[in-house]
N, C-alpha and C positions, 0 to 999 in steps of 0.2 A: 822655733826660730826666735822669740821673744827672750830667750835665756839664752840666748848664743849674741843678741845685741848688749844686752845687761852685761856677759864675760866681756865685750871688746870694751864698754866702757870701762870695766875694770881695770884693763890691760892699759886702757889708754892713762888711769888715774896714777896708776904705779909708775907708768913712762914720765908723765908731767914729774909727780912727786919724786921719784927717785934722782930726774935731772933738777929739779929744783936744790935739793937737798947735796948734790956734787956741787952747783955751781955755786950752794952759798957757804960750802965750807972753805971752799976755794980762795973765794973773792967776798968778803962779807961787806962790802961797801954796797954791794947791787944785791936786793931781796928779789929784783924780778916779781912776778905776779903777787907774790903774799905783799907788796910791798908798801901798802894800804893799810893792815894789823898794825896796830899799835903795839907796842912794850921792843920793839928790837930786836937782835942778833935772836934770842932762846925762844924766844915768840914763833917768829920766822922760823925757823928750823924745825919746833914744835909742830906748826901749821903743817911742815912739808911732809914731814914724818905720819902725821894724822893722815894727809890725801893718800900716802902709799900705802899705808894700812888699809885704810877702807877700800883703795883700790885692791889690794889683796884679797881681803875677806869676800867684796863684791864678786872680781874674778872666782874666787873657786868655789865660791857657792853656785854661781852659774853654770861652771863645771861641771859639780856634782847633779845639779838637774837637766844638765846635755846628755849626762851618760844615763841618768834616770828614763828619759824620757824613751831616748835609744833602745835601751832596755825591755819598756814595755811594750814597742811595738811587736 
């Protein structure tokens, strides 16, 4: 059960990050959340880019021990 809330946060980093990263290509006047980081436009988008990743990796590593776990019962 603990690796199955670890993938939603996953899911949920890549949902943040992925909309973050459309709406500051879009409109780069409005950073939204990262909008606190210093350095600007490359910064920000850097940052968004970073959440979706880790959101990725987080998610399917969680994955791979839902199915692990499945497995050894």
């Amino acid at each position: 059960m603990k690796y199955v809330l670890w993938q939603v946060l996953g899911m949920v980093l890549v949902a943040l990050g992925g909309q973050g990263v459309i709406r500051l290509l879009i409109d780069q006047d409005k950073p939204g959340v990262l909008g606190w980081v210093p350095g600007g436009f490359a910064a920000h988008l850097i940052g968004y880019l970073v959440v979706t990743a880790v959101g990725g990796v987080l998610a399917g590593w969680a994955a791979e021990r839902v199915q692990k776990a499945k497995a050894g019962r």
